[in-house]
C-alpha positions in Angstrom: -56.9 -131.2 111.3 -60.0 -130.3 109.3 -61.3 -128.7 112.1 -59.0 -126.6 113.1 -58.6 -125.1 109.3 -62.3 -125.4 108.3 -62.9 -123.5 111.8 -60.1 -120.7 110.6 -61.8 -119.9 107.1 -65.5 -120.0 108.3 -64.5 -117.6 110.6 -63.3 -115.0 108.5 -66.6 -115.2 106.1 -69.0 -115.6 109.0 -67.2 -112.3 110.4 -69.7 -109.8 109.0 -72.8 -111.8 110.3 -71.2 -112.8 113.5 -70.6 -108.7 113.8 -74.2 -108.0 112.3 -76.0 -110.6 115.5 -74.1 -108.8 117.8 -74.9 -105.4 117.0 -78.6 -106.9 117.4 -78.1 -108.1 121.0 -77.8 -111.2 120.1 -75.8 -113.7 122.5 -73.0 -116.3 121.1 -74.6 -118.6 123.7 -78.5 -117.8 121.8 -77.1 -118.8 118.5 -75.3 -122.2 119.7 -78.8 -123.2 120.9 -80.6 -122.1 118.0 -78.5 -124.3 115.3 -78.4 -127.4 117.8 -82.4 -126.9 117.4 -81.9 -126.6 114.1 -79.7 -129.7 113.1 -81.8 -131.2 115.6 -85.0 -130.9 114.0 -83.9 -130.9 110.8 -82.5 -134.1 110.9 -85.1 -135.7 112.3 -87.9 -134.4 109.9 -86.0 -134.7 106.8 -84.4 -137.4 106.9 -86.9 -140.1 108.0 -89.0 -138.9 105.2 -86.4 -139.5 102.7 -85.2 -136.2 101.8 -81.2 -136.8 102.5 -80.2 -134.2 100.0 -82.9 -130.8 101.2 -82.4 -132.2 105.1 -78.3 -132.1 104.3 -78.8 -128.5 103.2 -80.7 -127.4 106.0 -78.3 -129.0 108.6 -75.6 -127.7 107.2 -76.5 -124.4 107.0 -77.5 -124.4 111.0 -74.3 -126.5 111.3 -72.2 -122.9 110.8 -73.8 -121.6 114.1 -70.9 -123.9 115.4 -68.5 -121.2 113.6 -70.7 -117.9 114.3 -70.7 -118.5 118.0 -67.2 -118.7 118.5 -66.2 -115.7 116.2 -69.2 -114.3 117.9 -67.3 -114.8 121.6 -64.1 -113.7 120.2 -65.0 -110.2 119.0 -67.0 -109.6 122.3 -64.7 -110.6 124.2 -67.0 -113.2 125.8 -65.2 -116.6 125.4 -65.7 -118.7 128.4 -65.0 -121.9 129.9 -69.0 -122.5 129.6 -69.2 -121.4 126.4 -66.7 -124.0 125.9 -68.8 -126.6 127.6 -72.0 -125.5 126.4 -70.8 -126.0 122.7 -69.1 -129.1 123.2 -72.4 -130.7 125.4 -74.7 -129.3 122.5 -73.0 -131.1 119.7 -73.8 -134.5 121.1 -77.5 -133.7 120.4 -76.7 -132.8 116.9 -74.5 -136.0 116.0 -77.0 -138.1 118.0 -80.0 -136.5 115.6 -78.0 -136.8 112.5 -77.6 -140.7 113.0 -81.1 -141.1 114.6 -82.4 -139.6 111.3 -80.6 -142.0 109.4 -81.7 -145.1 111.3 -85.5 -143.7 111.1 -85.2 -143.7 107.2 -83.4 -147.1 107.4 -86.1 -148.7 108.7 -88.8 -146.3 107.2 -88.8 -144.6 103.9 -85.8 -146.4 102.8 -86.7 -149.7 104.1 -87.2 -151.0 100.7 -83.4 -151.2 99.8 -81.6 -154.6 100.9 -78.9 -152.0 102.5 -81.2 -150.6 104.8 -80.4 -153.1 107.6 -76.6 -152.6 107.7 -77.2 -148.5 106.8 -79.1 -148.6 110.0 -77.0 -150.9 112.4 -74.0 -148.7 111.0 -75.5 -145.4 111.7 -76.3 -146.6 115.2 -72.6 -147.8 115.2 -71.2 -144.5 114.2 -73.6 -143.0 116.7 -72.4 -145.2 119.7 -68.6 -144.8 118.7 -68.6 -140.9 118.1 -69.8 -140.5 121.8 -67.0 -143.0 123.4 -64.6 -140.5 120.9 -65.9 -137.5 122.5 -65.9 -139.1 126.0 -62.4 -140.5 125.7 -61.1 -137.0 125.3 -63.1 -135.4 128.0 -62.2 -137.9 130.5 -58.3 -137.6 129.8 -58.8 -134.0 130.4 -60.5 -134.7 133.3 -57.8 -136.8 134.9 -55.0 -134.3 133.7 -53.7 -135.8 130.6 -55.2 -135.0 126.6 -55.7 -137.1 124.2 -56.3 -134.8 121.1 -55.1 -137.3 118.4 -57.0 -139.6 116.3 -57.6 -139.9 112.5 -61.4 -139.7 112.8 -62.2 -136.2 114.6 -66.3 -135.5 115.4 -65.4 -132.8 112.0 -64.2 -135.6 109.9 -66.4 -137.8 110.4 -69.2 -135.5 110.2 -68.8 -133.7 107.1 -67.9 -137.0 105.3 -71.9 -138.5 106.6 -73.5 -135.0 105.4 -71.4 -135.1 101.6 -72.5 -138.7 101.0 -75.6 -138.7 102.3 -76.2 -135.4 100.1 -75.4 -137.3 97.5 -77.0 -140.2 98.1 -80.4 -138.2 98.1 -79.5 -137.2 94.8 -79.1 -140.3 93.4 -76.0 -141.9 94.0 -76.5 -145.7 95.4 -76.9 -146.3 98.8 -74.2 -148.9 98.8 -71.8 -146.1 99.3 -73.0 -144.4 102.1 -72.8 -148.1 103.7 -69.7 -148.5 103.3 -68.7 -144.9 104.1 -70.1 -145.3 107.3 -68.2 -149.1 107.8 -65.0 -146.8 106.9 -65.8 -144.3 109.3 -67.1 -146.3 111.9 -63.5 -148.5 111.7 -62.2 -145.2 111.8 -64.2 -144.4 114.9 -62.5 -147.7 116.8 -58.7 -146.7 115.7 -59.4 -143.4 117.0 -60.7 -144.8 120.3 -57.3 -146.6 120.2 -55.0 -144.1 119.7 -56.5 -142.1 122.6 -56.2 -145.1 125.3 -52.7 -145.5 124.2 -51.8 -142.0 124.6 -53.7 -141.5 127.8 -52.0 -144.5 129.4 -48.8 -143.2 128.4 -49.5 -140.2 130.2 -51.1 -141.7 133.1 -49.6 -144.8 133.6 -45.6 -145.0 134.4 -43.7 -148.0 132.6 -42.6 -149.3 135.8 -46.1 -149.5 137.4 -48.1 -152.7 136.4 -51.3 -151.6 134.9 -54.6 -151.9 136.8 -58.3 -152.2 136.4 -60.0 -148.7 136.7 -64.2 -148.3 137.5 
């Protein structure tokens, strides 16, 4: 839900620079690459040396290239299955960094904190779930069916890691970005949930005993 009306409004203010990289030459396909490397590397520098709130900033602001790329394919009239699939592939390198990051200052420059064990189990947690999210969805696709239902969406669950751990770089206790991550991570499992049960709804008829899959 968040996505679809955080996509709608980013849209219409990223217009004029999505209008401006065209213009330049620029492909959509160019600047999905260049913010994965962005969040990527920013991730992965910042936040293992402790600076949640300047390493937020920076992935947030390559996080819009998510946005630009697809206004950008709109108003050239390039959108494209493997635009599609280029996006989609890309933004498991940037969740995966996020995380990482997080379980590198865990057990680095935040070591200190008696949280840092459970910040960094969860952040692998939330890593490992958002993945089988993403991958439940694909595969239902895959097989014919969707499964585009779940109360923690990669958006969701995204923005709520990068607000907290903003804050949390400011100051606030990292108690709460523990248990925000617990939350979301519980989240992560209902969501997993809800798309099994839909998918075998599709998939499977009532009449027809269920069976094992490989």
């Amino acid at each position: 839900m968040l996505n679809r009306y955080a996509r709608a409004w980013l849209a219409r203010v990223l217009t004029p620079l999505a209008a401006f990289l065209l213009r330049r030459g620029v492909s959509p396909d160019a600047v999905t690459v260049v913010g994965t490397l962005g969040v990527v590397v920013s991730a992965l520098v910042a936040y293992p040396q402790g600076q949640l709130f300047w390493g937020t900033i920076a992935i947030t602001c390559f996080v819009f290239s998510d946005a630009v790329d697809g206004t950008m394919a709109r108003m050239s009239g390039r959108t494209s299955a493997w635009g599609g699939f280029l996006d989609s592939t890309l933004d498991r390198f940037g969740d995966a960094a996020v995380f990482g990051g997080l379980v590198l200052y865990a057990t680095g420059s935040g070591a200190e904190t008696p949280w840092a064990r459970g910040l960094a189990v969860l952040a692998l947690a939330n890593m490992a779930l958002g993945f089988v999210v993403s991958y439940a969805r694909a595969r239902a696709e895959a097989a014919g069916a969707r499964a585009d239902v779940g109360i923690a969406e990669r958006s969701e669950r995204l923005v709520a890691t990068l607000v907290v751990t903003a804050f949390v770089g400011l100051g606030l206790p990292q108690t709460v970005l523990v248990v925000v991550l617990a939350l979301l991570a519980a989240a992560s499992c209902v969501t997993v949930g809800q798309r099994l049960a839909l998918v075998r709804r599709q998939l499977l008829p009532e009449d027809e005993p269920a069976r094992a899959g490989t």
